[in-house]
C-alpha positions in Angstrom: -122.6 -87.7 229.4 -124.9 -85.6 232.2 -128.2 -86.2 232.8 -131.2 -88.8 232.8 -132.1 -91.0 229.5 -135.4 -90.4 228.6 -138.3 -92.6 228.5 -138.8 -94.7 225.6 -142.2 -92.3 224.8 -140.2 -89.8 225.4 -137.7 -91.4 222.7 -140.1 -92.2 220.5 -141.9 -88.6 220.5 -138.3 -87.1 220.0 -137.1 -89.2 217.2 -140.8 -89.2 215.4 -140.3 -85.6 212.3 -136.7 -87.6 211.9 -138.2 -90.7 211.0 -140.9 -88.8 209.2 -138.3 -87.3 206.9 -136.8 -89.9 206.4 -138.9 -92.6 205.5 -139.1 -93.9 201.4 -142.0 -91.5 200.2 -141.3 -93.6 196.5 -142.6 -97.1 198.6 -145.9 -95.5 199.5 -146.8 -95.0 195.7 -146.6 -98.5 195.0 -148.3 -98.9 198.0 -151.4 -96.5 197.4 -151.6 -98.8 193.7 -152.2 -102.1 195.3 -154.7 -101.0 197.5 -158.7 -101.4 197.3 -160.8 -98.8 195.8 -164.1 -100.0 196.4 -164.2 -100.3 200.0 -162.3 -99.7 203.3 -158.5 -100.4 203.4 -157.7 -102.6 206.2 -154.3 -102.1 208.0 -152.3 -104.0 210.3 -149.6 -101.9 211.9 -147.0 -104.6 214.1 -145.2 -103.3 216.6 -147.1 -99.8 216.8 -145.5 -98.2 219.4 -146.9 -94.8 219.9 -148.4 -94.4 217.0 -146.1 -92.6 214.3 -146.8 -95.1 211.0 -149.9 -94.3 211.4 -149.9 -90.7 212.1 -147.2 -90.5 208.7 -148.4 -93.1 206.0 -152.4 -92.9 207.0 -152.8 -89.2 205.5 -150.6 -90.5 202.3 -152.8 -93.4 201.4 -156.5 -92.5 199.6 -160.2 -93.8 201.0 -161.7 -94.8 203.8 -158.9 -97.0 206.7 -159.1 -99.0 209.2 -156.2 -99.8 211.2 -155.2 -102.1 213.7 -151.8 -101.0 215.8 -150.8 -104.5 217.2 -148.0 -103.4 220.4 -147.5 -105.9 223.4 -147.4 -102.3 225.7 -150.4 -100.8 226.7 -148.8 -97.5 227.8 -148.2 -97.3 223.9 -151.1 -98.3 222.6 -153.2 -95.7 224.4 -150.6 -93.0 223.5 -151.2 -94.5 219.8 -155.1 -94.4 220.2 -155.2 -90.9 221.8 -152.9 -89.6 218.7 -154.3 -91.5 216.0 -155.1 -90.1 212.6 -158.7 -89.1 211.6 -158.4 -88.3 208.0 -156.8 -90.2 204.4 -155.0 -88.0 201.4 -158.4 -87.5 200.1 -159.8 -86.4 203.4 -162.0 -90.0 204.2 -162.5 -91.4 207.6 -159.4 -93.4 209.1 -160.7 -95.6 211.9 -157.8 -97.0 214.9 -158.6 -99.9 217.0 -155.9 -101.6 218.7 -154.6 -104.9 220.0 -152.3 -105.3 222.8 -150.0 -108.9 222.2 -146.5 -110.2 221.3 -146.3 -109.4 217.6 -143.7 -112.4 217.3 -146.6 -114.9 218.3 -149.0 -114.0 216.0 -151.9 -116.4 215.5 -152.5 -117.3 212.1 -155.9 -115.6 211.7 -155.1 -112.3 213.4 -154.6 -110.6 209.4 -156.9 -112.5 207.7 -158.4 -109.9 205.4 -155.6 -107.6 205.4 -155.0 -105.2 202.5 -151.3 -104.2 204.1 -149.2 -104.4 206.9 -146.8 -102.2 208.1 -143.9 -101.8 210.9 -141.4 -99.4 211.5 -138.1 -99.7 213.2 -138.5 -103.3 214.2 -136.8 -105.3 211.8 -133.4 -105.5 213.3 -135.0 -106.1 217.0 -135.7 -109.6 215.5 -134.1 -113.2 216.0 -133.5 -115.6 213.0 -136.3 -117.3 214.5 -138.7 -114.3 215.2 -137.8 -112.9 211.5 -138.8 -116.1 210.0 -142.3 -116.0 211.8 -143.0 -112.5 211.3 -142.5 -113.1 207.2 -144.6 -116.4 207.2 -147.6 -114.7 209.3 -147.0 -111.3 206.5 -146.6 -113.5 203.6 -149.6 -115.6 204.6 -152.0 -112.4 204.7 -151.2 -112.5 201.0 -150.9 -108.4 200.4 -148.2 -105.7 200.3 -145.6 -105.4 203.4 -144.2 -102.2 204.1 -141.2 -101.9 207.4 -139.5 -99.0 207.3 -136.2 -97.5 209.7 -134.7 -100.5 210.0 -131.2 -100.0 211.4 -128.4 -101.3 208.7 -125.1 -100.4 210.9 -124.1 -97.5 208.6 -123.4 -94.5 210.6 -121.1 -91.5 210.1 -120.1 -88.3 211.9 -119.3 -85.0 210.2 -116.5 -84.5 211.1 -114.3 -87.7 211.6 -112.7 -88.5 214.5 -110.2 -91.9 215.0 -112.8 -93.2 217.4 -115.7 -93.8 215.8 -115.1 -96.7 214.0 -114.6 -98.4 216.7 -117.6 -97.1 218.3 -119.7 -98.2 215.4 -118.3 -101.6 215.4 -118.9 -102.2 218.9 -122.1 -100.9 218.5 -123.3 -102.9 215.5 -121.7 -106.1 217.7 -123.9 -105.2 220.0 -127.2 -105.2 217.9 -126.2 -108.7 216.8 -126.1 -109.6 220.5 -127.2 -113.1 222.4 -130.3 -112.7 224.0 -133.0 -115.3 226.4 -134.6 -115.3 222.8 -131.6 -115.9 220.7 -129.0 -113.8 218.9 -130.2 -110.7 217.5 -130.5 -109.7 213.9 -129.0 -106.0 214.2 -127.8 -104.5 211.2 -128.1 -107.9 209.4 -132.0 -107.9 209.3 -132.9 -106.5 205.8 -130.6 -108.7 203.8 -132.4 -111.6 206.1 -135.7 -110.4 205.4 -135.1 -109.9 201.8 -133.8 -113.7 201.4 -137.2 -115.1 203.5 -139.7 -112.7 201.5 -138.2 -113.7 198.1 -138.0 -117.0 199.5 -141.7 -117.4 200.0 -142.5 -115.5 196.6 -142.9 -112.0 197.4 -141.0 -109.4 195.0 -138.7 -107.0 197.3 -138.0 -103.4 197.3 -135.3 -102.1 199.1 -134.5 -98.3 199.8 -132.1 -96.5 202.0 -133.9 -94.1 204.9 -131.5 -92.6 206.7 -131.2 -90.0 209.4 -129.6 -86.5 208.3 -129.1 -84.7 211.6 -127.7 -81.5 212.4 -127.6 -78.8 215.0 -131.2 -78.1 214.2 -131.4 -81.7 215.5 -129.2 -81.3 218.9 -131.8 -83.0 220.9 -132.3 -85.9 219.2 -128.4 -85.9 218.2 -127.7 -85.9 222.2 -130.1 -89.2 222.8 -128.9 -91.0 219.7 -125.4 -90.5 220.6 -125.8 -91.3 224.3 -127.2 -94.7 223.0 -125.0 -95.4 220.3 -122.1 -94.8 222.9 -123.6 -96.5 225.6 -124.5 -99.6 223.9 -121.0 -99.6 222.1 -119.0 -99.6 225.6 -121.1 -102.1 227.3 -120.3 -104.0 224.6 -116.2 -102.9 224.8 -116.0 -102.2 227.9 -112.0 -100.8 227.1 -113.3 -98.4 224.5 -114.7 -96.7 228.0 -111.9 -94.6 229.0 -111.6 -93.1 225.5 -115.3 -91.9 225.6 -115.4 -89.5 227.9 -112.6 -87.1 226.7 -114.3 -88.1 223.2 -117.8 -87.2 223.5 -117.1 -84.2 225.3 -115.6 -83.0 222.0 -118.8 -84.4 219.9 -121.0 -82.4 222.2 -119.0 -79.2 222.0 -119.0 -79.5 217.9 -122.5 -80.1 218.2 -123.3 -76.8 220.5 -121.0 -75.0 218.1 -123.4 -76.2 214.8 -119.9 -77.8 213.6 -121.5 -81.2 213.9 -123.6 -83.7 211.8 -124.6 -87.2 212.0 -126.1 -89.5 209.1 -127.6 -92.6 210.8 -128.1 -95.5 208.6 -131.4 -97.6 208.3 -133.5 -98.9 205.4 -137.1 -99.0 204.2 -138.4 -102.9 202.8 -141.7 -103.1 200.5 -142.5 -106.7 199.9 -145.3 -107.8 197.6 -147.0 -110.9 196.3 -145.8 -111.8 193.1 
């Protein structure tokens, strides 16, 4: 496929009204009951990038906020801060501060007094290892945690072709991948976080989130498949020949409207029991 990959702002701008749409409106109910109503809510966002948690679940959640968008890059973090949200459902004052700092290495007092904490497309990012810290330092805050988008392998394309099963199982081998940190989660992370939130008490919600893209979505559709083919043949390096003549096709069903892609993830609300 032609032409430069974009940034990961860039990425993260493009994919931002998909994830919007997609994410478990349901969760945020349950949510919105657990919370404080006699003084400000105090929210811990891990792995912020630019923002887009905040700028989506803020405005759904009642009273006076105060955030904290926790991201170890501080490009992000000031695209975060410069686009934060300014007012809750009921039009109150939401306040952003945030911390730049590897969210997997936490300190144990970092969210002390948290009334929820929240990610977004992290999950499957995560070793073993890194999952299991990330749900002790949650669990130990002792209130609601909401992660939404994480990726759960399932991905179809409208309509089939023979190769992209293939594709998707190279691709998912790829997101379980060895890395300096350890092997990688992928689309095994929900069921792992599930089993170490239950684990350490917390009652789990699960609900399915997924991408519904069409050729209103050709942008986004043109990164996500660049990446999801990309990361698939450096994993299989023989699938490569195959690809070319392949996504030449997808792109031409996409530019004809003929094409739509469902991307997989899940949404995860764990609370104290």
């Amino acid at each position: 496929m032609q032409g430069p990959a974009l940034t990961f702002d860039a990425w993260l701008r493009l994919r931002e009204p998909a994830d919007a749409a997609a994410r478990a409106s349901d969760l945020v109910h349950q949510v919105s009951a657990r919370l404080p109503t006699e003084r400000v809510v105090r929210v811990h966002d891990l792995g912020c990038g630019s923002g887009s948690m905040a700028r989506w679940l803020a405005p759904r959640l009642p009273g006076p906020q105060r955030w904290v968008l926790h991201d170890r890059d501080s490009d992000l973090l000031a695209l975060a801060a410069d686009h934060a949200p300014v007012r809750a459902a009921d039009g109150a004052p939401v306040r952003v501060k945030t911390r730049c700092g590897d969210i997997t290495r936490l300190s144990d007092d970092e969210l002390t007094g948290a009334d929820l904490v929240t990610a977004s497309a992290l999950l499957d990012m995560f070793t073993a290892d890194e999952l299991d810290r990330f749900v002790a330092t949650c669990t130990d805050a002792g209130c609601p945690v909401l992660v939404t988008l994480s990726v759960n392998g399932q991905v179809r394309l409208d309509p089939e072709q023979p190769l992209d099963a293939a594709l998707g199982d190279a691709f998912n081998a790829h997101q379980r991948r060895v890395t300096p940190s350890g092997r990688l989660l992928g689309p095994d992370a929900v069921g792992a976080a599930v089993a170490a939130f239950t684990a350490r008490g917390h009652h789990v919600e699960v609900r399915p989130s997924p991408w519904l893209l069409g050729p209103a979505d050709s942008d986004l559709v043109t990164e996500w498949f660049r990446g999801w083919v990309g990361a698939a043949t450096e994993q299989r390096p023989e699938l490569a020949s195959d690809v070319t003549p392949y996504a030449e096709r997808r792109m031409a069903e996409l530019a004809a409207g003929q094409l739509s892609v469902t991307v997989g993830h899940d949404d995860l609300l764990a609370q104290p029991a």
